[in-house]
C-alpha positions in Angstrom: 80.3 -105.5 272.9 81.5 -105.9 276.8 80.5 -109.2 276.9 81.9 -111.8 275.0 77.8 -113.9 274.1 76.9 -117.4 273.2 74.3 -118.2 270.6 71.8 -120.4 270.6 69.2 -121.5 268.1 65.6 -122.3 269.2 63.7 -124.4 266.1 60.0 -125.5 266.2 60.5 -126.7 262.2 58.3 -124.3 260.9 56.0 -125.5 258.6 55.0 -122.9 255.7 52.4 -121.7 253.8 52.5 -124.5 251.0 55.0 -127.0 252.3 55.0 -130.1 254.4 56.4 -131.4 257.9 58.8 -133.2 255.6 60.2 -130.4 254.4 60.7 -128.5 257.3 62.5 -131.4 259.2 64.8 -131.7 256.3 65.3 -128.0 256.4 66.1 -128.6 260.3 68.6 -131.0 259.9 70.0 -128.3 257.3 69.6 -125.4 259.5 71.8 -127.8 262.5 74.3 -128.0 260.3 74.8 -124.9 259.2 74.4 -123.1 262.8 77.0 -125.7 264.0 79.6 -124.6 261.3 79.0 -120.6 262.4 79.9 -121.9 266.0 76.2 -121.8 267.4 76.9 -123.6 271.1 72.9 -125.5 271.0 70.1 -126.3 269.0 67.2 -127.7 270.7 64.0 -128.4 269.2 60.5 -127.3 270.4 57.7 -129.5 271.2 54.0 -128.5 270.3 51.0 -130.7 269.2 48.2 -130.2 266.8 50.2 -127.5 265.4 49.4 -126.8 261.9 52.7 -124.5 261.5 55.3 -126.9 263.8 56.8 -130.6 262.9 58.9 -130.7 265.8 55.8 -132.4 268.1 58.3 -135.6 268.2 60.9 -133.9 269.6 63.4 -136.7 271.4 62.8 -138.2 268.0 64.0 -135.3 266.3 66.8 -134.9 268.8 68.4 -137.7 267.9 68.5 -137.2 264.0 69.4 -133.7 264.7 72.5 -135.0 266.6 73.5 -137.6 264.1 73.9 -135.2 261.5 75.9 -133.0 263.5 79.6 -133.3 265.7 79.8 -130.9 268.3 77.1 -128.9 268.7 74.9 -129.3 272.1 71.4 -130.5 270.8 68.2 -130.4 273.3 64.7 -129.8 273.8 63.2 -126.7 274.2 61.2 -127.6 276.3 60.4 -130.9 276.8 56.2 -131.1 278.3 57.0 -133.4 281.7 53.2 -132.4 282.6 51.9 -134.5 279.8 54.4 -137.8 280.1 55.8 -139.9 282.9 59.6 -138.8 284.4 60.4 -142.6 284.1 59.1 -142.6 280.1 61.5 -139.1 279.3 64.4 -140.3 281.4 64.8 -143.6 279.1 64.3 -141.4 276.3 67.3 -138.8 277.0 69.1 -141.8 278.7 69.1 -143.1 275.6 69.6 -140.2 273.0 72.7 -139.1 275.9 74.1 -142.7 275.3 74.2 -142.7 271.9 75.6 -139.0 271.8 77.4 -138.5 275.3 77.6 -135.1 276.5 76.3 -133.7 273.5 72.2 -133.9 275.2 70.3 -131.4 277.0 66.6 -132.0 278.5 65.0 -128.6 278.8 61.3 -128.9 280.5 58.4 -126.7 280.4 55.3 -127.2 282.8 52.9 -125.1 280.4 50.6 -127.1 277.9 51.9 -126.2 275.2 48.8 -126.5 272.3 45.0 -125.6 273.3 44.1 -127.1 276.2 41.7 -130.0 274.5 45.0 -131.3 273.0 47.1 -131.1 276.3 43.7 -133.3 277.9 44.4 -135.6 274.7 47.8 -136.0 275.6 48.1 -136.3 279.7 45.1 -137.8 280.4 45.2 -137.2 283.7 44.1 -138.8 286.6 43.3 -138.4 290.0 45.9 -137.9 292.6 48.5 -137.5 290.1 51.6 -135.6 290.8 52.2 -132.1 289.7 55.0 -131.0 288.1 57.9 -130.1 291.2 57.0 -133.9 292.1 57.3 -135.2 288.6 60.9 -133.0 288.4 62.5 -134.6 291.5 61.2 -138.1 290.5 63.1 -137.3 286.8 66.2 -136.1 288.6 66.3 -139.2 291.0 66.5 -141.7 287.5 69.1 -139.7 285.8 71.4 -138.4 288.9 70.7 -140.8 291.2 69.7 -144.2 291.6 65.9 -144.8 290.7 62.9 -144.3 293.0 60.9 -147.2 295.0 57.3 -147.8 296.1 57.1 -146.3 299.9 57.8 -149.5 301.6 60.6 -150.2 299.1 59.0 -153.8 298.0 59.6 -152.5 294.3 62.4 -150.3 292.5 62.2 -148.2 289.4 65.2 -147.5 287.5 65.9 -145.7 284.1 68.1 -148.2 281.7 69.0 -146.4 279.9 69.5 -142.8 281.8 70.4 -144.0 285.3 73.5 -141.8 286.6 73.8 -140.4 282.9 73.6 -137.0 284.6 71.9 -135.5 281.3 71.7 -131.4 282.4 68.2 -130.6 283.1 67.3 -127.1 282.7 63.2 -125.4 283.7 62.2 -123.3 280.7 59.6 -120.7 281.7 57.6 -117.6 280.5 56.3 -116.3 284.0 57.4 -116.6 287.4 57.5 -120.5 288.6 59.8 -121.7 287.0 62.6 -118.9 287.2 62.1 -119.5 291.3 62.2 -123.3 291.0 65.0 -123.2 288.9 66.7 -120.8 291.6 66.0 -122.8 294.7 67.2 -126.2 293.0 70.1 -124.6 291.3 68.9 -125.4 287.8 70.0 -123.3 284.4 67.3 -121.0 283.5 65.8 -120.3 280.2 63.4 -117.0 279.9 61.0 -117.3 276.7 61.5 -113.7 275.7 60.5 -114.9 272.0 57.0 -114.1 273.1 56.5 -113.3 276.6 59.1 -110.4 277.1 56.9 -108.3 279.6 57.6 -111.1 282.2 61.7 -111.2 281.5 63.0 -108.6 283.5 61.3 -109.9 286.9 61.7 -113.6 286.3 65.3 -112.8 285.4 66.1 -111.3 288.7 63.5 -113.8 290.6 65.9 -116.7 289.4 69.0 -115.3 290.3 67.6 -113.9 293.9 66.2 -117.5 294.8 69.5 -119.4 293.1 71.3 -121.6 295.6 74.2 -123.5 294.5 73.7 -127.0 293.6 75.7 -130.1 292.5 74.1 -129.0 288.9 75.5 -125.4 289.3 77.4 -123.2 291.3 76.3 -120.1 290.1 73.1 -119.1 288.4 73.0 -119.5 284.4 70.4 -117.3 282.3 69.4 -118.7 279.0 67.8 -115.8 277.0 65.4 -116.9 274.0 64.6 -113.9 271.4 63.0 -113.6 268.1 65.3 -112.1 265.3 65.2 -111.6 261.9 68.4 -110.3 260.1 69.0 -109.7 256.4 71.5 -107.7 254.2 69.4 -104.6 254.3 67.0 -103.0 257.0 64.2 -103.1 254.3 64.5 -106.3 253.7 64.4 -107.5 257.7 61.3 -105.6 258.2 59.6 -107.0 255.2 60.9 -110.4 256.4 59.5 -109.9 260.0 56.3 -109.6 258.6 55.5 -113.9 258.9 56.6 -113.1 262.3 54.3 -110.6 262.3 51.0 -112.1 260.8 52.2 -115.7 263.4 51.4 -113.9 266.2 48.2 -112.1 264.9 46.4 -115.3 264.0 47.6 -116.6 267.3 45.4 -113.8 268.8 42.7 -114.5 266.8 43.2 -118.3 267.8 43.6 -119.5 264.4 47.2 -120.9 264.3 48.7 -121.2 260.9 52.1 -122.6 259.0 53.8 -119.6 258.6 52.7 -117.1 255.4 54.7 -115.5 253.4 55.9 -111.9 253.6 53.6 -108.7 252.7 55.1 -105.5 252.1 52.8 -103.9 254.7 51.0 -104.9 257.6 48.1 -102.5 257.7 45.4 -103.8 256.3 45.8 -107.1 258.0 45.3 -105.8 261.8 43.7 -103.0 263.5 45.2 -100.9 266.5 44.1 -103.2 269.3 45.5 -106.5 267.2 48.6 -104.2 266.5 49.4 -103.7 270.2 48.1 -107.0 271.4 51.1 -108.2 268.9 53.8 -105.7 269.5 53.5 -106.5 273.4 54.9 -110.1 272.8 57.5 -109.4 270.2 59.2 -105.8 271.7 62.4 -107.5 272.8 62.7 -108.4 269.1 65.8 -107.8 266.6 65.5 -107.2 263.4 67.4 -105.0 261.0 70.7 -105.7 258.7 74.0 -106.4 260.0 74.6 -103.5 262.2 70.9 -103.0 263.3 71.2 -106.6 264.7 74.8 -106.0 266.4 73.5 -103.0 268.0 69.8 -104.3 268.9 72.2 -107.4 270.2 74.3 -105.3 272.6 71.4 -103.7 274.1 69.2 -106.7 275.1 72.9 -108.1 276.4 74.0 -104.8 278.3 69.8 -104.7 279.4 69.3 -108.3 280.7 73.0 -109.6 281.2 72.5 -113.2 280.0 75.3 -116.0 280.1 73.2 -116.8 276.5 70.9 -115.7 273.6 68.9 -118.5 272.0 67.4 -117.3 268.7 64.2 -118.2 267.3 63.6 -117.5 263.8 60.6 -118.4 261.9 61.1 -116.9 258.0 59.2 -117.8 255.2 61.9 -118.6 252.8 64.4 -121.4 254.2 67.7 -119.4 252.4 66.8 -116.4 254.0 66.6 -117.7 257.4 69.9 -119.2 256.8 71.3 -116.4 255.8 69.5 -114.3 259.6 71.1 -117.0 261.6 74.2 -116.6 259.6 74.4 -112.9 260.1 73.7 -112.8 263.5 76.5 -115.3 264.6 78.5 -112.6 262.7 77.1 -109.6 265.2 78.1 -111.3 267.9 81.8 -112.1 267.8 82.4 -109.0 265.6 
């Protein structure tokens, strides 16, 4: 491999077929620890609502556990929903997860929804005049890098105790094209969700770094890769694994999310062609096979998209077995 790769892990705690959110945050904390010990450099957490198959709605909440059961390893959010909450509310909340753990806290932000779009209404109840989400950004940057905001005539101050001048790095998370240029003109790290919007990765890629100007967050542009993978001890095995990737996505297309299922030894009588392609389109950049499959599907999406970072996001029905796909890729990429 020509370049030397850090990994990532992206973790909704998946919630499967017969479990509980219980479990899967346990199985978190497990998963952070493990990851940590194979040298993973982050772990963030992602935040969806009204999720039957994701416990990780309560993300700064999870964040903070996450960290306390770990020493080193960078732990975040993946993305954080700043649409739906006010930049004072989250820059108290990773003010104070950054105090606790300092310079162990990132505060990734998304500006899509994130559920159905009668649970987003549930959640930002919106009202007139509000700000949209560049506003809401620079407000959030002014509490944690600077010092506050004020009311226009400055008869009233806001300040973020904790999370004034804590300098927590911010990063825009984004599946299409806003966010990679926004990122780029404010000199921001960029994250590209190639887990399930890869048609979009090439040209937001190269949007970000065109519109990148250098910033007092970075002088040159940083490319956070997300990517689904599944690894296992034999090729068989990943592709029967893949499968609860597989059926995920399907039920997504049908609108009917799910906690994740458990693996079938064939995926044809579950879809037709259309469903098949509809599927395939969002997962094509990902990696699954056995140990040298994933080194060699690993060195291609590198030497394709040249990345500073790959996050992985693996959702597998058995908890040892995704252990054991996280543990195997951390192998593929220093070997």
């Amino acid at each position: 491999m020509t370049k030397k790769i850090q990994l990532s892990v992206l973790d909704p705690s998946p919630i499967v077929e017969g479990g509980s959110a219980e479990l899967s945050l346990r199985n978190t904390l497990d998963l952070a620890k493990k990851t940590e010990q194979w040298g993973y450099k982050r772990f963030w957490l992602a935040e969806h609502h009204n999720w039957a198959g994701m416990a990780s709605s309560a993300s700064p909440i999870v964040i903070g556990r996450v960290a306390s059961v770990t020493e080193k390893m960078r732990i975040g959010s993946g993305a954080m929903l700043l649409s739906h909450y006010s930049p004072l509310s989250v820059a108290e909340q990773f003010g104070t997860l950054e105090t606790f753990f300092p310079g162990r806290i990132d505060l990734g932000l998304g500006r899509a929804p994130g559920t159905d779009q009668y649970t987003a209404n549930v959640l930002r109840q919106r009202v007139a005049g509000e700000p949209e989400f560049e506003a809401r950004l620079q407000e959030l940057i002014a509490y944690l890098y600077g010092t506050g905001t004020a009311t226009e005539d400055g008869s009233f101050s806001f300040h973020a105790i904790p999370g004034e001048k804590t300098n927590v790095p911010i990063w825009l998370l984004g599946s299409g094209f806003y966010s990679a240029q926004l990122a780029g003109i404010l000199g921001l790290p960029f994250s590209f969700a190639g887990h399930f919007a890869p048609g979009n990765m090439m040209e937001a890629i190269k949007l970000y770094r065109d519109y990148f100007r250098p910033s007092q967050f970075l002088e040159e542009p940083y490319v956070m890769l997300a990517v689904q993978v599944v690894a296992a001890d034999e090729k068989q095995e990943a592709e029967r694994l893949a499968t609860s990737m597989y059926q995920k996505f399907l039920l997504l297309t049908r609108g009917q999310p799910s906690p994740i299922l458990p693996p079938v030894d064939t995926m044809d009588e579950l879809w037709n062609d259309n469903e098949r392609r509809a599927v395939e389109e969002q997962l094509f950049t990902s990696i699954i096979g056995d140990p040298a499959g994933v080194k060699q599907q690993l060195h291609e999406l590198i030497e394709k998209t040249d990345p500073d970072e790959i996050m992985a996001h693996t959702e597998i029905f058995d908890h040892k077995a995704r252990l054991r796909s996280y543990e195997i890729l951390a192998q593929a990429a220093v070997n």
